[in-house]
N, CA, C and O of each residue as an XYZ file, in Angstrom:
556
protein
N      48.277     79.759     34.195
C      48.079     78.323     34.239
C      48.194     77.757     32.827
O      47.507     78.217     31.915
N      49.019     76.808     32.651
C      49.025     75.916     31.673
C      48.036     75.086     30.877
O      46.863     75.110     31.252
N      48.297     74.510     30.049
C      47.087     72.947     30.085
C      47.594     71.755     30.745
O      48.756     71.405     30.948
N      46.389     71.153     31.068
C      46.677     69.837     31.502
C      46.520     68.605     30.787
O      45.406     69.063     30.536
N      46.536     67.666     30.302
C      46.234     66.612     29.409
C      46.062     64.829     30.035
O      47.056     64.109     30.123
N      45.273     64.557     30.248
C      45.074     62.812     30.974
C      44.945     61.899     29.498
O      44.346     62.521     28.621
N      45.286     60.906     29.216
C      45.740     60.657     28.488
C      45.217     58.644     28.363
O      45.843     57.858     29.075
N      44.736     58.416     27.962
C      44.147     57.036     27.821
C      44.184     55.793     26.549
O      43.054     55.675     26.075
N      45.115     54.932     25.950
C      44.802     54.252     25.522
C      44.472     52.529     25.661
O      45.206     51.883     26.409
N      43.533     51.935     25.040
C      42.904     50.735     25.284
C      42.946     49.821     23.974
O      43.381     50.295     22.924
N      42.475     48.470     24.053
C      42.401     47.726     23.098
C      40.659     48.352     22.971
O      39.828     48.688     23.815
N      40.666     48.267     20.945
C      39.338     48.731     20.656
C      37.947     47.374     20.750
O      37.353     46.776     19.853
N      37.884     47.331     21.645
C      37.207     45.806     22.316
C      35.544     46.624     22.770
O      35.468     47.786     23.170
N      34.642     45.918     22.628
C      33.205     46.491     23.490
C      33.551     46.306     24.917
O      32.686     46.635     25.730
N      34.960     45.714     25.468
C      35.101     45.172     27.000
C      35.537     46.856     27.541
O      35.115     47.327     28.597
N      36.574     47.700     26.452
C      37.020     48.879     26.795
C      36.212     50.130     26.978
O      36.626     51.154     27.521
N      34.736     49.900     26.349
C      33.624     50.983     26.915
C      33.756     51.715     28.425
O      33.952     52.855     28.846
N      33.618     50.885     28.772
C      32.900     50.957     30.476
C      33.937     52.082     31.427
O      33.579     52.911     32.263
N      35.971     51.591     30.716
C      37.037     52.366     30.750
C      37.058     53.337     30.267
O      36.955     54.303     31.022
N      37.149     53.506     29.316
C      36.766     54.809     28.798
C      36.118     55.907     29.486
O      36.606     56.907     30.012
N      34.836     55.489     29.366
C      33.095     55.897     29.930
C      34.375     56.647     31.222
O      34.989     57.696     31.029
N      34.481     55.879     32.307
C      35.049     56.043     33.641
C      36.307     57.161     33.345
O      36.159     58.202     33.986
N      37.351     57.120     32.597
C      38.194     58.282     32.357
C      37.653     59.379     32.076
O      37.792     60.401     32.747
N      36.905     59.265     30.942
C      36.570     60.824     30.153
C      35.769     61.818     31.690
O      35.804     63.032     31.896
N      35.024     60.557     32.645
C      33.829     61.576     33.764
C      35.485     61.896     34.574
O      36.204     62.850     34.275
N      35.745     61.072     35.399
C      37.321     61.731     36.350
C      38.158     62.646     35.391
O      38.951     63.445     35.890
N      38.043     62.578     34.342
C      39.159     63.702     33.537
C      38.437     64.628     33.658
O      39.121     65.577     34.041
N      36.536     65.145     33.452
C      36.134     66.169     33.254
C      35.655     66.847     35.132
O      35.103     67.929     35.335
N      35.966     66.095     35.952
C      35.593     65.941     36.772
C      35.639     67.794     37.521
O      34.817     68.336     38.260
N      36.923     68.331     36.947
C      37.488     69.606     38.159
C      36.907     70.534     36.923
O      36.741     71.723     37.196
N      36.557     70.059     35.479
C      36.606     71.750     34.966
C      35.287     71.941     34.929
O      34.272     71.318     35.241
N      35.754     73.619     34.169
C      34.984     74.566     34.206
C      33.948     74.853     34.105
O      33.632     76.042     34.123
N      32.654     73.439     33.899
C      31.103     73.422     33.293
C      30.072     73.772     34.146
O      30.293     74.103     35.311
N      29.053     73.729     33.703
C      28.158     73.102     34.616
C      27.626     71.802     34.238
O      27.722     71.173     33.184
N      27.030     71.535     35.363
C      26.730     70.068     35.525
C      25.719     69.369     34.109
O      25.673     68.192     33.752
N      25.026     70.502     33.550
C      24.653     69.806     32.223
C      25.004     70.255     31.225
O      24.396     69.797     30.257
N      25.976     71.203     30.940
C      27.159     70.550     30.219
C      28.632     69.766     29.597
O      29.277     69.591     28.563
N      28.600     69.333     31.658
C      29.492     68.406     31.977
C      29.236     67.245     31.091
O      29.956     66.586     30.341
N      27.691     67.194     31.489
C      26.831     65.532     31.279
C      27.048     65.541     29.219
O      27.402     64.692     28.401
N      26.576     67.067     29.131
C      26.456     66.633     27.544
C      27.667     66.584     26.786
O      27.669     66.308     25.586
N      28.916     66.896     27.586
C      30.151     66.788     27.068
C      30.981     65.020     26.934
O      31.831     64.509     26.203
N      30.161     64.592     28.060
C      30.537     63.282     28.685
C      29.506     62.439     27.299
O      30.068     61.477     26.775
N      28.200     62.775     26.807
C      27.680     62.140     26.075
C      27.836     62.178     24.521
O      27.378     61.389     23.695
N      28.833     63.634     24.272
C      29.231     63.498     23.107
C      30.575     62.518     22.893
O      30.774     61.867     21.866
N      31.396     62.538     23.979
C      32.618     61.674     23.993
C      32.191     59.914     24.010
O      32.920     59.019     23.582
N      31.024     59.763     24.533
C      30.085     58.638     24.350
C      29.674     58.507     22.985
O      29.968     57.483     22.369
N      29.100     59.329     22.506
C      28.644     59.028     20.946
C      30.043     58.472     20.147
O      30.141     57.395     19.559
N      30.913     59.334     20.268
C      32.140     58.450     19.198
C      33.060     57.441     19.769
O      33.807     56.820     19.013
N      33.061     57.291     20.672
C      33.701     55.906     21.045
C      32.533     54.704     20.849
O      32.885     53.543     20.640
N      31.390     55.011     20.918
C      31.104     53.373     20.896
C      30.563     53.657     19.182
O      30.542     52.633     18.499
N      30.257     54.597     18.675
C      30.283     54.062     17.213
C      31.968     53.653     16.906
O      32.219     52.774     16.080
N      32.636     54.084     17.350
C      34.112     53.395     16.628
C      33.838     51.965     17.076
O      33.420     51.210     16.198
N      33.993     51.509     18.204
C      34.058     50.656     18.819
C      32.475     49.128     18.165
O      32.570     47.914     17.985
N      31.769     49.704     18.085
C      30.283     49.053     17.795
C      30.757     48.868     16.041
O      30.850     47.758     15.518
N      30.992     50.032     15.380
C      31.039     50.039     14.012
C      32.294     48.853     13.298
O      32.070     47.917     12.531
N      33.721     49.343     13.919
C      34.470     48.645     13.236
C      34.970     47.175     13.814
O      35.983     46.659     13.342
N      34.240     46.557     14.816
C      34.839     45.005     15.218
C      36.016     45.253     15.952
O      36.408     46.398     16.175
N      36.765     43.952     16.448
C      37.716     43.791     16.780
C      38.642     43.467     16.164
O      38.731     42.365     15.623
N      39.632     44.476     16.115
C      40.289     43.819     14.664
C      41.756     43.554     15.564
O      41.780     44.345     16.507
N      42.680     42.879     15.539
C      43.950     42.367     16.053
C      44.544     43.832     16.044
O      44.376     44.607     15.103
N      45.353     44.171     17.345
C      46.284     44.938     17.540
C      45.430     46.327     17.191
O      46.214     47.239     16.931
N      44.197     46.682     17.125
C      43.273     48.119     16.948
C      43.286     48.637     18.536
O      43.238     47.823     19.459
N      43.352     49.986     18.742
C      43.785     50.678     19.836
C      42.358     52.026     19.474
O      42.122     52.594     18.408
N      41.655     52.168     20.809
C      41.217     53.588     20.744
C      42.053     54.598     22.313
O      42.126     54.460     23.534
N      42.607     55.743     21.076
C      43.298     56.787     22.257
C      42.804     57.940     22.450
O      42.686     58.875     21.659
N      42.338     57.802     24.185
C      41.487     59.367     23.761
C      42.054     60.010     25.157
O      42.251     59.522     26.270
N      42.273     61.644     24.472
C      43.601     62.190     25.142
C      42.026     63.230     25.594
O      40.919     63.009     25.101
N      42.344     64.397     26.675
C      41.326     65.780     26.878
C      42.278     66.269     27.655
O      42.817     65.791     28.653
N      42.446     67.375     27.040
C      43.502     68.515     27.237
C      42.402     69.758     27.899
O      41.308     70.042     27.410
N      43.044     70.412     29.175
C      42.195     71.248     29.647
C      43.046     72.663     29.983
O      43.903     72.575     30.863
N      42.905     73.584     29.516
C      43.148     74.723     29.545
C      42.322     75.908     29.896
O      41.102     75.850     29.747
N      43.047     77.253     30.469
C      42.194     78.283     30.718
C      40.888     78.106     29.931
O      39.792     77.793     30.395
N      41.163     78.329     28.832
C      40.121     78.946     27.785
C      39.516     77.905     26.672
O      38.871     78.311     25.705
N      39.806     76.455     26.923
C      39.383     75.583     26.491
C      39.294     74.330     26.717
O      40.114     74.137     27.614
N      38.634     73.008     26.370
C      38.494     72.010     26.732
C      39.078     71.061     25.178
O      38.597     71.387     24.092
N      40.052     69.992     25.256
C      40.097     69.721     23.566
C      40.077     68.437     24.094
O      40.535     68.180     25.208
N      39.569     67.613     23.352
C      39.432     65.862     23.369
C      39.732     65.633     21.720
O      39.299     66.171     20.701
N      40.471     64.808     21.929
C      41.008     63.880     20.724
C      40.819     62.900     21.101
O      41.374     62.523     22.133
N      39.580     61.755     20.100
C      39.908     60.561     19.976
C      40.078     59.914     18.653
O      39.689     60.349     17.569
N      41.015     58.299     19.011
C      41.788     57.946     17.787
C      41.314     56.820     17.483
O      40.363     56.679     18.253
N      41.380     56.005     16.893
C      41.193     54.682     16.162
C      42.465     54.680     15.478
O      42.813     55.410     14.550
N      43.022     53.891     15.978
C      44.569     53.604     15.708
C      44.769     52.466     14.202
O      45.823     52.067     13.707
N      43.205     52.152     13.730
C      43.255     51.237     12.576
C      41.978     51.367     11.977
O      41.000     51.429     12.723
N      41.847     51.414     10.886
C      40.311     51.218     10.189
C      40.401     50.071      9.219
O      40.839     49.757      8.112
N      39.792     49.663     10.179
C      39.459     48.222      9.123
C      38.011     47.808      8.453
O      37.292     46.823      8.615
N      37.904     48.882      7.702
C      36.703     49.048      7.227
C      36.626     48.214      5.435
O      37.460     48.566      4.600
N      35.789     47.383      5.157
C      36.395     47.090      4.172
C      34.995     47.314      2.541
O      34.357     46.567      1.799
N      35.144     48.528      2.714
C      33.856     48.820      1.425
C      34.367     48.309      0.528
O      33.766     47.590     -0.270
N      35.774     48.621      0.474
C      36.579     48.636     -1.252
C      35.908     47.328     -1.966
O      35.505     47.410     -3.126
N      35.801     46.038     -1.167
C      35.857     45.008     -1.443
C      34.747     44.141     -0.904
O      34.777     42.963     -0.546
N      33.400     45.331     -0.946
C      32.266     44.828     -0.721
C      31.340     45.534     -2.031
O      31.291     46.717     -2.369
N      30.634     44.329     -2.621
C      29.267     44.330     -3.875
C      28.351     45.340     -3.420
O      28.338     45.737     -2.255
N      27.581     45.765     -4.329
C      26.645     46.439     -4.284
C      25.742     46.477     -3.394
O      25.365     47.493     -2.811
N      25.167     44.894     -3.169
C      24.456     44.284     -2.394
C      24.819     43.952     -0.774
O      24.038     44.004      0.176
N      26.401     43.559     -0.762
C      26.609     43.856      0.405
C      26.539     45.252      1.293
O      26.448     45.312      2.519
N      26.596     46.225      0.476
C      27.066     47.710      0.671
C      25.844     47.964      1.282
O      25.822     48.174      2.494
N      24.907     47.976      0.674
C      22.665     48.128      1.157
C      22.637     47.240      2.442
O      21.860     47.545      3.346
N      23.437     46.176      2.555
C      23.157     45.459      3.379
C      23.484     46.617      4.577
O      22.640     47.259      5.203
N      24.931     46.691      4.707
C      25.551     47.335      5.811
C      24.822     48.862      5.883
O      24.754     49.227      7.056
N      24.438     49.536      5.235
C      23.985     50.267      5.134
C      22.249     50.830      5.895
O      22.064     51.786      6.647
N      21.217     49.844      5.360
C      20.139     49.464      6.169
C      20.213     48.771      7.174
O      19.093     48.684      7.680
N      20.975     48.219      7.738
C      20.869     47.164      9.122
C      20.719     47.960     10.166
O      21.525     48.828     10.502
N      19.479     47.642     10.824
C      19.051     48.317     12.181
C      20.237     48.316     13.371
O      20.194     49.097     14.322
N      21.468     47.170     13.148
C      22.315     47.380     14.366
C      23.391     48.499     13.777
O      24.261     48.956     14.519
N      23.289     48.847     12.591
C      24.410     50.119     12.445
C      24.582     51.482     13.239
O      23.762     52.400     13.217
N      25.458     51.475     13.758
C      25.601     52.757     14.351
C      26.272     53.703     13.735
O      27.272     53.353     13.109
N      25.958     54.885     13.753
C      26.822     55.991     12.859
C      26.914     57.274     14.209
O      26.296     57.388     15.267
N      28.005     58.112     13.542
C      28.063     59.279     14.557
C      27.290     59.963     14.383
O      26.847     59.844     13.241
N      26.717     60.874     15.082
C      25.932     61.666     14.872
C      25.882     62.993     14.800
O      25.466     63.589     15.794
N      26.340     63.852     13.471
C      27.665     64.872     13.602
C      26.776     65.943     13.757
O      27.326     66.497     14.708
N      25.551     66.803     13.441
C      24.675     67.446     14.249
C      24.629     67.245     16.119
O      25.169     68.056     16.871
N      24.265     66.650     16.351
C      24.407     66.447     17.735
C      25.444     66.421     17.911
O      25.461     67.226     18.842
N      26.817     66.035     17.739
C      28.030     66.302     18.496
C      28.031     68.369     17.914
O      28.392     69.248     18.697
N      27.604     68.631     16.623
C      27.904     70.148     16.986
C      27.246     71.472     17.405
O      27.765     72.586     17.337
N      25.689     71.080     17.968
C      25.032     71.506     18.948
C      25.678     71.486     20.640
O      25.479     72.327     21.516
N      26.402     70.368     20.706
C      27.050     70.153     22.128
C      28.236     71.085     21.827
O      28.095     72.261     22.160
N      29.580     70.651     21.142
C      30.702     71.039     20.828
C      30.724     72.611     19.981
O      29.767     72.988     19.304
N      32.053     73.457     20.175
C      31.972     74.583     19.645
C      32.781     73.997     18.547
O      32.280     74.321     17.471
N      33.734     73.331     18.417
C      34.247     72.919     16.929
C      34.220     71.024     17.224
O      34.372     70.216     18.139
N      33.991     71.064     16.110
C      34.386     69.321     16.026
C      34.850     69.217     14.295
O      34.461     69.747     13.254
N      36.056     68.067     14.741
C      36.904     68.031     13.059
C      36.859     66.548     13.378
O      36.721     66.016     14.479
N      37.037     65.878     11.930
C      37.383     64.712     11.341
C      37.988     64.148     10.699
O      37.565     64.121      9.543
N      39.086     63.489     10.920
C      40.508     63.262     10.033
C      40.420     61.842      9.369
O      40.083     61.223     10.378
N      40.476     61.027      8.525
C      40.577     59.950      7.740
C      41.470     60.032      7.443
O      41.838     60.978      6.746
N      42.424     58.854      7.922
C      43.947     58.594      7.178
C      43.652     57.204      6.727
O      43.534     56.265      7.514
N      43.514     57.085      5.174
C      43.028     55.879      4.436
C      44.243     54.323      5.111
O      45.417     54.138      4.790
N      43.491     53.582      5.950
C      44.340     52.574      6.345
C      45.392     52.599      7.270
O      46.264     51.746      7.434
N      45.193     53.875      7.978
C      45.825     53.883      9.144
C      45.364     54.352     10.561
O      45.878     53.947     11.603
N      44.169     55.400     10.473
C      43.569     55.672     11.833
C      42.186     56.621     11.069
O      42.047     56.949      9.890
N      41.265     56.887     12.298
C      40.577     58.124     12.094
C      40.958     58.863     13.443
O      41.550     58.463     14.445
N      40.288     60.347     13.034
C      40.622     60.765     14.384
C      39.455     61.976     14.724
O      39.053     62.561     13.719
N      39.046     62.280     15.632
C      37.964     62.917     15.997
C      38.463     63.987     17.351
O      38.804     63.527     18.441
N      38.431     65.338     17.066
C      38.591     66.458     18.043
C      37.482     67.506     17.963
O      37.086     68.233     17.052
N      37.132     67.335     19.193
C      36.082     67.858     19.640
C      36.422     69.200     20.776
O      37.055     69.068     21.823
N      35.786     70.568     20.223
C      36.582     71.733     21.177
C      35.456     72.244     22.083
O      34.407     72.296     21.441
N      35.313     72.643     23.369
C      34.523     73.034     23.825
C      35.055     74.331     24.838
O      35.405     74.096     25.994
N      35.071     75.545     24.339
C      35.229     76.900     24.991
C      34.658     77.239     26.162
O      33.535     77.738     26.237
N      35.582     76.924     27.384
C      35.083     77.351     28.747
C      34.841     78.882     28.957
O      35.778     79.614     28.639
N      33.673     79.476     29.464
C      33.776     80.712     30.208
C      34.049     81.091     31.300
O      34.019     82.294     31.562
């Protein structure tokens, strides 16, 4: 048997949650888990979409693509942020503490995604995407 791959992209909007949310459970729907580490697989793919989504705004023409490739011997999810429009470069000191302490900041939470996940990587392409793959080894 091959891999299989379902394949999803959206505008990076808080409206595209709910889509998402709904792909990643029907994509994980036939493999190989059990049911609570179906759930905690489904909640790590939750943790980084809505910090992308919560963290960087709506920015014109921003896309999140999140692909899960399923194979014998593994589970791989890639998701993308097709733009970072993050703008430290050209934020003060003071703004920086600001964003920094604000109770609505969300950040990923890269301990907890690697208690769930057997590998998780993180790619920064300065001004063009991030990207987040997360591996989880079926038995």
């Amino acid at each position: 048997m091959g891999s299989k791959t379902k394949e999803l992209t959206v505008a990076r909007k808080s409206e595209s949650l709910q889509q998402l949310r709904l792909f990643a459970k029907e994509a994980l729907g036939n493999v190989k888990l059990s049911e609570t580490d179906r759930g905690l697989v489904l909640l790590a793919i939750d943790e980084v979409i809505t910090a992308i989504i919560e963290n960087s705004g709506d920015g014109e023409g921003a896309m999140v693509h999140l692909s899960i490739e399923v194979s014998e011997a593994s589970l791989r999810i890639v998701i993308e942020d097709t733009q970072n429009l993050f703008q430290f470069d050209q934020a003060d000191e003071e703004q920086v503490e600001k964003m920094r302490s604000s109770e609505s900041r969300r950040e990923i939470d890269v301990f907890y995604l690697s208690e769930i996940m057997d590998e998780t990587y993180y790619t920064y392409n300065k001004g063009s995407e991030n990207r987040v793959v997360l591996v989880k080894f079926l038995k």
